[in-house]
VOGU-3710 file (C-alpha; in Angstrom, 3 decimals, decimal comma):
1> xxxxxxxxxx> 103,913/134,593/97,060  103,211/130,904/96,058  101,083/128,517/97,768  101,063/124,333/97,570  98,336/122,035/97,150  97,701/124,204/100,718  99,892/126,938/99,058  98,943/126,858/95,610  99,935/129,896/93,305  98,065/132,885/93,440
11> xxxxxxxxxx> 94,088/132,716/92,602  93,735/135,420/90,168  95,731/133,045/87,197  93,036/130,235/87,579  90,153/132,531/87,739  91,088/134,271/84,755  91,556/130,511/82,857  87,913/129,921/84,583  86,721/133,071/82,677  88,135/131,904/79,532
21> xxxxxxxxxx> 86,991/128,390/79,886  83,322/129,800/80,088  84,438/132,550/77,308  81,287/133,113/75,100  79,204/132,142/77,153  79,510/134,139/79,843  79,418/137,154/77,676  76,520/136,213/75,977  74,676/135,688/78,701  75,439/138,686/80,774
31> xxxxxxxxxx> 72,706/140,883/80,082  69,307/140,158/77,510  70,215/140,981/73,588  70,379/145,282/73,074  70,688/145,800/76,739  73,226/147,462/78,877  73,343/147,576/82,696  73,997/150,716/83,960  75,899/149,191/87,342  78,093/146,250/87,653
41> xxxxxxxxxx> 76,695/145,106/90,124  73,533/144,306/88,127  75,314/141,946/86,081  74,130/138,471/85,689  75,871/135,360/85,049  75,213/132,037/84,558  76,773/129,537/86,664  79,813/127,931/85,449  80,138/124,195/86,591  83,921/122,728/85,470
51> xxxxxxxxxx> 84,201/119,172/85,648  87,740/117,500/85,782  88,506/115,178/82,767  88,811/111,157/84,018  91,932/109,228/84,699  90,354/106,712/82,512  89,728/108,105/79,330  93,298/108,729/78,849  94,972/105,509/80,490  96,308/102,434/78,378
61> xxxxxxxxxx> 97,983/99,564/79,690  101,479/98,464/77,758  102,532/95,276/76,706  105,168/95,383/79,547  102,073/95,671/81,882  103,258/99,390/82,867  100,639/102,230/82,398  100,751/104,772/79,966  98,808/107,970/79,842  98,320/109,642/76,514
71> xxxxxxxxxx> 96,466/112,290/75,336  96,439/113,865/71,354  97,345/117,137/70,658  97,123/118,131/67,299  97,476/121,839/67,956  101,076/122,306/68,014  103,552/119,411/65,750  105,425/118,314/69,605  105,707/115,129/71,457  106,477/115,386/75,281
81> xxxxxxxxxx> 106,918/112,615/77,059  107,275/112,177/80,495  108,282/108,599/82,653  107,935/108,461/85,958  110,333/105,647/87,909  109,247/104,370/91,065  112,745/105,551/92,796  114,419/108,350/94,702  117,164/109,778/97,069  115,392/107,890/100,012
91> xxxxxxxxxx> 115,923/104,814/99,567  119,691/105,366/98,555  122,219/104,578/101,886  123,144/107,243/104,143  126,855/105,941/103,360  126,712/107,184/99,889  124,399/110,111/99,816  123,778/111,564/96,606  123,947/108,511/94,834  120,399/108,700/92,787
101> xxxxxxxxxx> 121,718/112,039/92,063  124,755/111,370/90,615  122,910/108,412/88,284  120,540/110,562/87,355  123,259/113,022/86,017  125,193/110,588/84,679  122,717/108,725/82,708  121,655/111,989/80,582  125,455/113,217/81,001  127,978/110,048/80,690
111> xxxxxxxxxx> 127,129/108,853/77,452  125,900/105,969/75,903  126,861/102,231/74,825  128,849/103,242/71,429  128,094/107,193/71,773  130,044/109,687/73,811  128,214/112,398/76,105  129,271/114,963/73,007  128,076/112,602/70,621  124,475/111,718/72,012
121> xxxxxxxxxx> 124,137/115,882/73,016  124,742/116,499/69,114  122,243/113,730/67,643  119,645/115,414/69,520  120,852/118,952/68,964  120,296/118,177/64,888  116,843/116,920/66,247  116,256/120,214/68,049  114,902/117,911/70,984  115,402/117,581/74,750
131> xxxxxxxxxx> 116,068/114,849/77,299  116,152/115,401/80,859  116,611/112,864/83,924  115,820/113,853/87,454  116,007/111,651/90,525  114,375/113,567/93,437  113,346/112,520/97,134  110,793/109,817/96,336  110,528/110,250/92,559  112,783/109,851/89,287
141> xxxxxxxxxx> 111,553/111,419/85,685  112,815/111,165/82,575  111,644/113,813/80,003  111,598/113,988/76,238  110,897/116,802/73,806  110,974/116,414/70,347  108,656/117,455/67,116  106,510/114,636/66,249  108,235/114,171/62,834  111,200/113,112/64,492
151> xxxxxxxxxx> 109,165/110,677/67,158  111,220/107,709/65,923  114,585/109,429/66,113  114,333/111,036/69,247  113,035/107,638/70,741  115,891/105,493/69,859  117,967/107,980/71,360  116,172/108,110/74,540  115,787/104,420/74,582  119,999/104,141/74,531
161> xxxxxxxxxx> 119,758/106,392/77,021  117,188/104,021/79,351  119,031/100,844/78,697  122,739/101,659/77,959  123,917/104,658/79,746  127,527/103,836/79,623  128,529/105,957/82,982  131,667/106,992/81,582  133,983/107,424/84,478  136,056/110,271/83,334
171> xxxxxxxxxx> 132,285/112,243/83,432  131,639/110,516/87,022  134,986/112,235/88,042  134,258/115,644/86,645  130,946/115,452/88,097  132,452/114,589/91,570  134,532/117,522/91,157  131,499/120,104/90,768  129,575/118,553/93,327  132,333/118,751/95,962
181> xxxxxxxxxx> 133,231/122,529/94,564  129,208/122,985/95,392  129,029/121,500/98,508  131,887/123,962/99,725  129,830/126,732/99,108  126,738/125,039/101,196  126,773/127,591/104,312  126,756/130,758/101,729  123,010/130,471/101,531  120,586/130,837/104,181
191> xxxxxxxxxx> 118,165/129,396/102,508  119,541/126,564/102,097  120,747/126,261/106,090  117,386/126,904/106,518  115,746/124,120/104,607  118,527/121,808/105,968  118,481/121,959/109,718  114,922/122,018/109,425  114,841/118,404/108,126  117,166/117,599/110,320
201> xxxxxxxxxx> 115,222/119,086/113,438  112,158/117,438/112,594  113,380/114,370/111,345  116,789/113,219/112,794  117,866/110,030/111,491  114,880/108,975/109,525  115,343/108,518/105,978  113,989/111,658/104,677  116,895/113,810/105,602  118,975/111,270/102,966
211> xxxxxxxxxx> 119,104/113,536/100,283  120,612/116,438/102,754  123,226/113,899/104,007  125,651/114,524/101,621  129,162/115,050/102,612  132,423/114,740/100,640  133,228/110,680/102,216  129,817/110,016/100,729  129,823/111,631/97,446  133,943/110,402/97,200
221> xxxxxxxxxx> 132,519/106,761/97,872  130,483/106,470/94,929  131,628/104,189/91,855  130,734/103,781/88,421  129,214/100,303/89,516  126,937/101,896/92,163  125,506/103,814/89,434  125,200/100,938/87,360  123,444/98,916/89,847  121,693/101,665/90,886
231> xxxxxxxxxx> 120,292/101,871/87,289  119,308/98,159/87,273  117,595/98,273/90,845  115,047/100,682/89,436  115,010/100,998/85,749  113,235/98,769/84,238  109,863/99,006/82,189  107,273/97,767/84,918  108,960/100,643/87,322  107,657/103,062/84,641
241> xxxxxxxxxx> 104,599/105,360/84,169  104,399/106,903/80,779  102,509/110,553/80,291  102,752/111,304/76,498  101,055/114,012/74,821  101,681/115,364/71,167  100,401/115,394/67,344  100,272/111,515/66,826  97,356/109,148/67,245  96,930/107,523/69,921
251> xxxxxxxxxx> 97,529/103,780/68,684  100,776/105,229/67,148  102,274/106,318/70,432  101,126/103,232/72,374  103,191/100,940/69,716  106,356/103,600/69,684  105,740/102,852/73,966  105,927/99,310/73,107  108,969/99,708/70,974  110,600/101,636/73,315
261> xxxxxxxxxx> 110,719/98,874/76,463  110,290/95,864/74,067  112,520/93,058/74,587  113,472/94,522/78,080  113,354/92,051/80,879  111,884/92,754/84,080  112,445/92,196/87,781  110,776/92,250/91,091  111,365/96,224/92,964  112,019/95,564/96,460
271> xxxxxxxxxx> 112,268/99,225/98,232  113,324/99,834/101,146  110,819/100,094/103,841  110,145/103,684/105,168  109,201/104,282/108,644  105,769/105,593/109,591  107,051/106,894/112,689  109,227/110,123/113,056  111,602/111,380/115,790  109,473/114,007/118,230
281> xxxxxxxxxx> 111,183/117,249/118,379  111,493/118,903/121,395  110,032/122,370/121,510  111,897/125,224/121,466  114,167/127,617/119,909  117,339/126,867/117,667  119,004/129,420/116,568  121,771/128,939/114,040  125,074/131,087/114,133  125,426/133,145/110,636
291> xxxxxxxxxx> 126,778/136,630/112,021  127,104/137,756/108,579  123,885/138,169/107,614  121,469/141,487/108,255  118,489/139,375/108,064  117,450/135,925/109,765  115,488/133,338/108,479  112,634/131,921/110,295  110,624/128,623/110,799  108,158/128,197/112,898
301> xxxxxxxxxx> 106,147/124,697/113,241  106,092/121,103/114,067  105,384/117,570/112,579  102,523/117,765/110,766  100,480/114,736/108,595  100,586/112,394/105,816  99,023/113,541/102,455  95,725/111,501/102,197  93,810/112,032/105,981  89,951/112,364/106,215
311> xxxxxxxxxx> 90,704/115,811/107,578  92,128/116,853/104,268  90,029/119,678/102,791  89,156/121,302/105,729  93,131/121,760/106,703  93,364/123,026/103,268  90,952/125,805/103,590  92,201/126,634/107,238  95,624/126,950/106,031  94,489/128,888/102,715
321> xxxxxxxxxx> 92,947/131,508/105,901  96,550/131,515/108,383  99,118/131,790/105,533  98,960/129,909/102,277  96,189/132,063/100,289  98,714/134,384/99,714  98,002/138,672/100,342  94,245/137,617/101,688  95,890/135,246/104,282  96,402/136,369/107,805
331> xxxxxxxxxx> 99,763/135,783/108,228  100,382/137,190/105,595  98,427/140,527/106,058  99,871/140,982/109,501  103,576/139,952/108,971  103,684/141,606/105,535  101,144/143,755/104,418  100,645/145,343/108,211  103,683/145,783/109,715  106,063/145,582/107,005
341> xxxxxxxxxx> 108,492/142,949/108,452  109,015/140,617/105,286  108,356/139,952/101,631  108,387/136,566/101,733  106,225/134,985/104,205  103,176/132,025/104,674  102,500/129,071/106,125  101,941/125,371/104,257  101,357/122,202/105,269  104,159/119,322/103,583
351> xxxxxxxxxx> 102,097/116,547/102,871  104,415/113,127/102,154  102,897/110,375/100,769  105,262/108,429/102,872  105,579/109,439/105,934  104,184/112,729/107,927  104,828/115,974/106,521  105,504/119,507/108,531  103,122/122,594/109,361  105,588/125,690/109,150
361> xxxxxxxxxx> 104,744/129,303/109,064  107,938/131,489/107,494  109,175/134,890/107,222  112,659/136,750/106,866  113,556/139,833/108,628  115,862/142,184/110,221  117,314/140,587/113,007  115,754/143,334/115,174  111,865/142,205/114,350  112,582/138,770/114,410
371> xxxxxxxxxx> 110,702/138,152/117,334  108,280/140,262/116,791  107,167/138,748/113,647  107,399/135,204/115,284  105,033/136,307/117,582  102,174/137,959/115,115  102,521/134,213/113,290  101,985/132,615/117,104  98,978/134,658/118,042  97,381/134,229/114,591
381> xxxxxxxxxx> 97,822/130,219/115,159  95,871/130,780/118,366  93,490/132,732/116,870  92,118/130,656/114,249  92,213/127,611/116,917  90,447/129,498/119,557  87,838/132,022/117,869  85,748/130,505/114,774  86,232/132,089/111,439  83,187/134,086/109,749
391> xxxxxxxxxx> 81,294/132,132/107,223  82,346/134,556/104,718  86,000/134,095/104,798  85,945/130,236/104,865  83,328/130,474/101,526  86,038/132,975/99,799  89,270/130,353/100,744  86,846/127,486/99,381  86,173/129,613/96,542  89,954/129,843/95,839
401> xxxxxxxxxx> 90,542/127,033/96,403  88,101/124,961/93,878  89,269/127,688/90,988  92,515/125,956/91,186  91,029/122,919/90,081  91,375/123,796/86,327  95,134/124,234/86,854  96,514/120,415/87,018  93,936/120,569/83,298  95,221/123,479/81,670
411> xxxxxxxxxx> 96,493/121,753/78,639  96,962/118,147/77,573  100,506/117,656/78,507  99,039/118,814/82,538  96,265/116,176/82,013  98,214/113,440/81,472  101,096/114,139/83,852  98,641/114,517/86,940  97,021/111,272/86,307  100,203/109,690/85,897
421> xxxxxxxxxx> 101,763/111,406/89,496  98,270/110,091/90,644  98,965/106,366/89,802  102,104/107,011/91,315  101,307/108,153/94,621  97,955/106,047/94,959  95,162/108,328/94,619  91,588/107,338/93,412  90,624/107,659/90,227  87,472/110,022/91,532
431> xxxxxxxxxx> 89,689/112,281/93,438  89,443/115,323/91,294  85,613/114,689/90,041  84,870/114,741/94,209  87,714/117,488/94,724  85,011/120,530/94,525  82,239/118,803/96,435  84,468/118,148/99,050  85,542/121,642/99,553  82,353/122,757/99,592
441> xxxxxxxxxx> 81,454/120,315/102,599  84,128/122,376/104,701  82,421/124,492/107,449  83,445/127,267/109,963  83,246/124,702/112,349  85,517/121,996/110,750  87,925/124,828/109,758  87,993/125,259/113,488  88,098/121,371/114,474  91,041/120,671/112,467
451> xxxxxxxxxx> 92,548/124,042/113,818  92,399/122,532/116,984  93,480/118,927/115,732  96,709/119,682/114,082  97,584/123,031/114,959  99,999/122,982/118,587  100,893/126,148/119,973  102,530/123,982/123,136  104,702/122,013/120,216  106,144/124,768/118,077
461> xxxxxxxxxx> 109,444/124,534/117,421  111,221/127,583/115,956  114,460/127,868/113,659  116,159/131,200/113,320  119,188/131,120/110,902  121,021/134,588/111,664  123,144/136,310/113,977  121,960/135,503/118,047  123,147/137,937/119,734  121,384/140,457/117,471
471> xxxxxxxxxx> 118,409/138,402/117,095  118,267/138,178/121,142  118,826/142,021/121,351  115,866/142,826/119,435  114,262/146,389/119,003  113,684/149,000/121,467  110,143/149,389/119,712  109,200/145,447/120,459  109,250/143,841/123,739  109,142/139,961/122,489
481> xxxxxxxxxx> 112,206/138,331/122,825  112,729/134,590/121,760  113,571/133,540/125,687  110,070/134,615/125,902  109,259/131,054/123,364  111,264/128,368/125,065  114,688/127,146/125,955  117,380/128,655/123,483  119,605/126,469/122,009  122,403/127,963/119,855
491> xxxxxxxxxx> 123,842/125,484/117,204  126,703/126,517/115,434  126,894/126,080/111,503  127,815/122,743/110,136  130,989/121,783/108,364  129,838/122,461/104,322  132,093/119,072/103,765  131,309/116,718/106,722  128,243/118,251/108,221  129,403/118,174/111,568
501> xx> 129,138/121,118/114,263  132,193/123,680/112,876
//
């Protein structure tokens, strides 16, 4: 049971770090010198106030002009590095879907300017380090692991890597291969129909279904020079963000950093623009044909918001109550803990940067309790818009909430990545120091405001990914039936290859 920033992990990790943060003190100060309570209940404690590092004690600026955050470790002989590109599978063309993928392979994967693949993997092997490139929705990162007595080594590797990936075509062609063998197995996982024709429901055309777009014309269409001017569209040492932790002073690293792009010439980024605007989905029920399945998958929601709204904190704490704050959550006590229908189950709100996320509430079941479980999620969405929660409930998900804090500042290699994602995506440098204080602003009756704002019973649209008829059919113990939600629509699975209606 995980939650995000609205369904962040499980509370009782972070607590426990809390605890050990205050270690000694706490204990010391739990009862006077020679004392012992005799109830728990009489224990005292002195309040523990945990304030967030600053993005500016650990940022540098490059002579490239790119940002690099470093903090020194001395505690274990490691250098991690992490660079963040400004890049990602939405802004690639619909016509050749998976392209940032297929760079991003083939960069770490398809050798180097006077190195094979085998070659470059066995240079590192002797330097027991690791290099990893990942090109995601609307992010790329490159990763490097090394000891820190092999800094320089490791570095030059990485920096052939960076500037000369030679895209070796015989690797693009084996690559193809695997892709295409994966794509054929596509329909074999619910889960992953699931998370598909939900983008596509909610989004349609717009750019940030790219990435689930792939079909075997696309992925056949793509040519060692795509990659290659793929690589210089976006690689490049002002599209960078460095996050570099390890045993080396911090002057040391920020002159390997200047090795490492030195000499590198730059050029203007001009990304495609994203639209604001999404397609509205008409509410509903789709229900997508997998008869061989005993257990259907199921989404219910509707567009939801952008990451950085006014409203933010008090839709995180109303969310923490419905379904993200895991077994204390309602949804999650009813569906689960209650009645038994599912293991898996929540709700989260996807907050974009880019463009406006999704509210969903999910569950799996036997076909037979689908609709039953669908509606214990709809009347707990009512619920929390129409009856205020009690004071005590909204203080424990605020509670829970603000011990998460320490989490993104567990170490120094967390510190310096979340102030790098930070730059990245455009938050404030005082986000985190306000973080708590904000949280504790939330109310009962802002909990309930935003309930009302951006919760919309009248808009839900629901996805079931199993067998209709059974689904339909339903239990003898249960009355609800998914007729009783809203037009049916039965969509048949998509073609693994060409993604059109089989």
């Amino acid at each position: 049971m995980r939650r995000s920033l609205f369904a962040t992990p499980i509370r009782s990790l972070a607590v426990m770090t809390l605890l050990a943060l205050a270690g000694l003190q706490l204990s010391a100060s739990a009862a006077p010198a020679g004392s012992i309570v005799d109830h728990p209940d009489k224990l005292k404690f002195e309040e523990l106030n945990y304030s967030p590092p600053k993005p500016g004690e650990f940022r540098h600026a490059l002579k490239s002009g790119a940002s690099a955050y470093v903090a020194e470790n001395p505690e274990v002989p490691t250098l991690q590095l992490t660079i963040l590109v400004r890049t990602g599978s939405i802004y690639e063309p619909v016509a050749k879907a998976g392209l940032a993928a297929v760079t991003a392979h083939l960069m770490r994967n398809g050798g180097v300017e006077g190195m094979t693949a085998a070659e470059f993997d066995e240079q590192l092997a002797l330097l027991a380090g690791e290099i990893s490139v990942r090109i995601d929705s609307s992010q790329g990162a490159v990763s490097l692991f090394c000891l820190s007595k092999d800094a320089d080594a490791a570095l030059a590797l990485l920096k052939k890597m960076l500037r000369e990936p030679a895209f070796d075509q015989k690797a693009l062609d084996r690559y193809r291969a695997d892709l295409l063998s994966e794509m054929e197995q596509r329909n074999a996982s619910t889960g992953a129909i699931e998370r598909r024709e939900w983008q596509f429901l909610m989004y349609g055309d717009h750019p940030a279904t790219t990435s689930y777009r792939r079909t075997q014309a696309s992925v056949e269409s793509i040519t060692r020079e795509d990659l290659i001017a793929f690589h210089e569209t976006y690689f490049f040492p002002k599209n960078f963000i460095f996050a570099v932790s390890g045993d080396l002073k911090t002057k040391e690293i920020l002159a390997k950093l200047d090795g490492l792009v030195a000499g590198w010439p730059d050029r203007k980024l001009e990304l495609p623009a994203i639209p604001d605007q999404v397609p509205q989905t008409k509410p509903g029920v789709y229900m997508i044909a997998k008869e061989d399945v005993n257990q259907s998958r199921i989404r219910v929601g509707h567009m939801g918001v952008k990451r950085d709204i006014p409203d933010q904190y008090s839709l995180m704490v109303m969310n923490d109550i419905l379904g993200g704050g895991g077994f204390t959550s309602r949804i999650v006590r009813r569906v689960r803990s209650d009645e038994g229908l599912a293991y898996s189950v929540g709700s989260e709100f996807d907050r974009p940067v880019l463009y406006p996320g999704t509210f969903r509430a999910f569950f799996q079941t036997k076909h037979a309790t689908a609709a039953f479980g669908t509606q214990l999620i709809v009347t707990e969405i009512e619920r929390i818009r129409n009856e205020p929660c009690e004071a005590g409930v909204v203080e424990n998900a605020k509670a829970a909430l603000i011990s998460d804090l320490v989490n993104p500042f567990s170490n120094r290699n967390n510190i310096v990545n979340t102030f790098a994602d930070d730059e990245y995506t455009g938050r404030p440098d005082d986000y985190w120091q306000e973080y708590a204080k904000n949280l504790q602003a939330v109310t009962p009756q802002s909990v309930q405001e935003v309930a009302r704002k951006y919760l919309h019973p009248d808009k839900l649209v629901y996805l079931v990914v199993g067998d209709p008829q059974a689904v339909e059919q339903g239990s003898d113990k249960h009355p609800e039936r998914y007729s009783n939600f809203g037009e049916v629509t039965i969509l048949p699975l998509r073609d693994p290859m060409t993604l059109q209606a089989e």
